[in-house]
N, C-alpha and C positions, 0 to 999 in steps of 0.2 A: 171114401174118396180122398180125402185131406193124406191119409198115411200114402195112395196109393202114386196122389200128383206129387207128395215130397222124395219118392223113390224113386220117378220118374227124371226128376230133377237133378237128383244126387247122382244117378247113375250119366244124365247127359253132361256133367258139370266133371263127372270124372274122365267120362271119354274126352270131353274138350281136351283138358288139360295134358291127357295122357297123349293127345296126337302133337298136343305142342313142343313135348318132351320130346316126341321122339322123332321131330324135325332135325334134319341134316341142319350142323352148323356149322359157320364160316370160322375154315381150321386152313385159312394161310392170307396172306394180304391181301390179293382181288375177291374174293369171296365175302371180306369184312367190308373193305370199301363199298361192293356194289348194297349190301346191307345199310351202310351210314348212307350212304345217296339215300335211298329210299327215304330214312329219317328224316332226312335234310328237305329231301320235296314232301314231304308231308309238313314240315314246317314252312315252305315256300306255298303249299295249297290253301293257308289263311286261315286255319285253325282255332288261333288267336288271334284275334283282333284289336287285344291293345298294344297300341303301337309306343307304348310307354319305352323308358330306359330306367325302369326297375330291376331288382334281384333278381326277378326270375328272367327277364330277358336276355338280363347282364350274365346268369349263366348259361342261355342258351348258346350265347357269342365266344364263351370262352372254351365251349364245347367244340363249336366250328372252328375258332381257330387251334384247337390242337389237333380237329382234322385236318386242317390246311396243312398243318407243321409237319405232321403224319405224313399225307399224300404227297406233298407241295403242288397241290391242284390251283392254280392262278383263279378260279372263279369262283375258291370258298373265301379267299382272301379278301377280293372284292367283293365280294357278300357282306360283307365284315366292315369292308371301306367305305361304303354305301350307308349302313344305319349309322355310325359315327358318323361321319359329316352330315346326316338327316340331323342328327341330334346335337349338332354342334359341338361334340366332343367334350358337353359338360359333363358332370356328376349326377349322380341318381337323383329321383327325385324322392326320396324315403325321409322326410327332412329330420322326423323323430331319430332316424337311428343310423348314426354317422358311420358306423359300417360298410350296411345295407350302399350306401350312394357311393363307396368304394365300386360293386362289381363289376358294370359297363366300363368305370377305369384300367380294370385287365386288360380288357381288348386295348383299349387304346393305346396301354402301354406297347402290349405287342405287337400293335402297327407303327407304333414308331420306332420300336428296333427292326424293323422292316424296311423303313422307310421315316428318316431321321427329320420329323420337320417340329421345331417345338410350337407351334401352335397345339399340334394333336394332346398334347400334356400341359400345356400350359394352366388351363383351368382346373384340371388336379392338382397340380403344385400348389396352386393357391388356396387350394380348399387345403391341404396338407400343411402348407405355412400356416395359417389361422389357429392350429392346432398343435403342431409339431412340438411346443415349448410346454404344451399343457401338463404340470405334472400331478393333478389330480388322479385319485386311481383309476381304474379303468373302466368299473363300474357304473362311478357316476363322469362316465363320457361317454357314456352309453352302448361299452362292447362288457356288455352284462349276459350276453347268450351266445349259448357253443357254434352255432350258425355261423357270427360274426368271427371265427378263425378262418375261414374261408372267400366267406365275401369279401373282409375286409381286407385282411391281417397281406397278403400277396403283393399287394398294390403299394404299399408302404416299401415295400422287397424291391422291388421291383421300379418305385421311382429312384431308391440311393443306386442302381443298375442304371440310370437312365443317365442321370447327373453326377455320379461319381460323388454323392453328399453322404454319407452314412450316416445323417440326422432323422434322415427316414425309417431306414432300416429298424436304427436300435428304436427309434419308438412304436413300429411296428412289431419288433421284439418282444417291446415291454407290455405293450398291449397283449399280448398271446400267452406269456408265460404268467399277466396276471389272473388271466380269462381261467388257463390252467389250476392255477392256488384256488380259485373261488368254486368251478364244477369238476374237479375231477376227482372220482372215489379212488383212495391210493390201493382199496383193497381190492376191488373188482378191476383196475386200469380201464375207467369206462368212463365218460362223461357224462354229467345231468344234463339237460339242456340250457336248464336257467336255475336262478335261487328260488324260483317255487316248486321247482321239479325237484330240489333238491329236499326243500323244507317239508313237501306234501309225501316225504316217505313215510309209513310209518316204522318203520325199524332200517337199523343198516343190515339187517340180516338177511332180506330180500327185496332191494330198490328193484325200483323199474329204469332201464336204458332204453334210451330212442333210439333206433337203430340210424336212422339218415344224420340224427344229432351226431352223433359217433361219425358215419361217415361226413361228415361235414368236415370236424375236427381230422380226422385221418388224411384226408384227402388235401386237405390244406398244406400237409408239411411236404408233397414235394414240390407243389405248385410255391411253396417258398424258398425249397432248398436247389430249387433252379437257377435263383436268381442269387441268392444272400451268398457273401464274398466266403471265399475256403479261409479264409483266417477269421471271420468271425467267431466272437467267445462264446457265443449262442450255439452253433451249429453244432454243436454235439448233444447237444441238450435237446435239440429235434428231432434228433438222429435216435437218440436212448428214447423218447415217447413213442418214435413210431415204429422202431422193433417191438417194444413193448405192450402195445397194441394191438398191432398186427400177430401176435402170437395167442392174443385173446379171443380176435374175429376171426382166426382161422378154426378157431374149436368153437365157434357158433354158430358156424357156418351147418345150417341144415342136407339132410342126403340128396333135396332135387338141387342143390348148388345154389339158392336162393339164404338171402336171409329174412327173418319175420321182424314186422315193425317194431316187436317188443325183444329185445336181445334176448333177457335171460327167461321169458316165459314166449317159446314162438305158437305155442297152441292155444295163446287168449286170442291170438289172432292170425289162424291157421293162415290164409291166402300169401302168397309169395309177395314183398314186399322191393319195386325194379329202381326204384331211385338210390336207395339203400346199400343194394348189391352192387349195382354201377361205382358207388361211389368207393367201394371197399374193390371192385375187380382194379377200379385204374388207380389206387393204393399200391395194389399188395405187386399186379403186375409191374410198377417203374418202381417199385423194392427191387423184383426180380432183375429189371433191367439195367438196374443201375446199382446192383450187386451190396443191398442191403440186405435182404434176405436168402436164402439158402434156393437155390431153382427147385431140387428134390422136393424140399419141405414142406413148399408153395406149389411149385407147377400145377397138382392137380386141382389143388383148390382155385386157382387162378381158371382153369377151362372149365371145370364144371360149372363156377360160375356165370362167363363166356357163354355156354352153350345155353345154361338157364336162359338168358337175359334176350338172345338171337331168337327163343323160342317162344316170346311173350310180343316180338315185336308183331304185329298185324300185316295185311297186306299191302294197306296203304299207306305203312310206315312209322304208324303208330307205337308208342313203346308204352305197353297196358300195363296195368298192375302198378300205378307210380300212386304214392300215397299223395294226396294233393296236399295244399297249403296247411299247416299243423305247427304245434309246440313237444304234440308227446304219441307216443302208441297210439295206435286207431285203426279200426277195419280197413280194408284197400278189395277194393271189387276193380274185377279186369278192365270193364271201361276208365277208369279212375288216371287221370294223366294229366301230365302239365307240360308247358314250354322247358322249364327247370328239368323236366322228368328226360325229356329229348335230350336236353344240351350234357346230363353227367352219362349219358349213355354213348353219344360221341367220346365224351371224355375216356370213357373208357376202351371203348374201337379202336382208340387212335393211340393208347397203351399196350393194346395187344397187336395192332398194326406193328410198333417199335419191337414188342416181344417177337414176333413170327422173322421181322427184319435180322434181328440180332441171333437169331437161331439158323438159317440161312447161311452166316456170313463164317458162322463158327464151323 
């Protein structure tokens, strides 16, 4: 009985998945939109219930507003206008890790390039001046993990955009390319997560990569290279990390268009891994859009990802298969989903929203 209810099982866990693959997916801009609606009322049906201004919420808003930016639908915007003013437009509450209390300051920033009032930034600025002169490494300021190129590193970008000060900027610079010196293997071009990820290998001959760790780091450099000035001395030095990169996650990219939690071994941990992939589709797609990467090179890897990621969402707008909160590789079961998992899967819609736009127009 035991062999015959595991065959049973294998066989209904293949058909699941195989009818997910071979769901029609959204291949032009109304088709993706009415997909992130979906996302977005599944996040509006209460899900989550903490109504915190942590990481993970702070990426769900950043996800919304690049669908806003995407769409320009006037009531993702004020979606967005609403939990900032709930929150009063402070800093995260993560107090350990000065990063992390960067991410809800994304949104903020970009309601106030919306909509110019310095109250909206005002209390970022000031958490930023408390620090901005620190020149201790970066380590012990506490952007010691690959995460924090993301959450935090944007917001720095993004206030010298605000205020015309590039005292932000370059220490938001300095902070990313020290982050870079401490986890990046130069022979893989792959990041560790942190210095125990890095210390707990046991040989350089076969590390382990976190896949989201990576996309974290990836994802981060154009969510910076939006903002950061065309003559900055930096900018090319982003520019060379994330072609360089991006040439490495295009060849681990697996044949269902998914990538697995563990880069370089994806069969310790077979299941499709959706936070991961989202965060390497809206990568690799604004390379394509904004003429970093070659279209040929990428395009296919860009939609078969796409169509993975469309095939895992549920009906009620769920986006399954998201590894939940972690440091390193680890199983991902379908149910398995977070706020975080929602908002880089917007992030990514509203990247291909721009790709299907810019393809249109040519």
């Amino acid at each position: 009985m035991p062999a015959i209810r595991f065959y049973i099982i294998l066989l209904f866990s293949f058909q699941s998945f195989h009818l997910l693959k071979a769901q029609e997916y959204p291949a032009n801009i109304e088709e993706a939109k009415a997909l992130m609606y979906r996302v977005n009322d599944y996040y509006l049906s209460g899900e989550w219930k903490n109504n915190d201004r942590n990481w993970k919420r702070g990426t769900y808003f950043i996800g919304l507003m690049a669908f806003y930016e995407a769409s320009g639908d006037s009531v993702l915007f004020h979606q967005a206008l609403t939990w900032a003013q709930k929150h009063g437009w402070r800093t995260g509450t993560e107090w350990t890790f000065p990063p992390n209390r960067l991410t809800c300051s994304q949104t903020y920033l970009q309601i106030y390039f919306k909509k110019p009032n310095p109250f909206y930034i005002e209390r970022t600025q000031s958490f930023m001046d408390k620090r901005v002169e620190n020149r201790e490494p970066a380590g012990e300021q506490g952007w010691d993990y690959v995460d924090a190129l993301f959450v935090g590193t944007p917001a720095w970008i993004m206030m010298s955009e605000a205020t015309g000060n590039r005292v932000y900027s370059d220490y938001g610079c300095r902070m990313f390319f020290e982050v870079q010196h401490d986890l990046y293997n130069t022979k893989h071009h792959l990041f560790y997560r942190d210095e125990k990820a890095k210390t707990s290998q046991k040989s350089n001959y076969d590390p382990e990569f976190w896949a989201r760790g990576n996309g974290w780091a990836m994802a981060a450099i154009p969510r910076i290279l939006q903002y950061l000035a065309e003559d900055h001395s930096q900018r090319g030095s982003f520019i060379d990390l994330f072609t360089e990169m991006a040439s490495i996650i295009k060849d681990l990219q697996q044949e269902d268009g998914f990538w697995r939690s563990d880069l370089l071994h994806p069969t310790k941990y077979p299941n499709p891994e959706s936070s991961s992939t989202a965060l390497f589709t809206y990568a690799l797609a604004w390379g394509i859009n904004n003429d970093l990467l070659n279209e040929e090179s990428y395009s296919q890897v860009v939609e078969k990802a796409w169509r993975a990621l469309a095939g895992i969402v549920d009906q009620n707008g769920k986006v399954c298969y998201g590894q939940t909160e972690s440091r390193d590789p680890g199983p991902v079961d379908k149910s398995d989903s977070d706020e975080f998992v929602s908002g880089v899967f917007l992030l990514a819609g509203s990247e291909m929203i721009n790709l299907y736009r810019s393809r249109a127009e040519k």
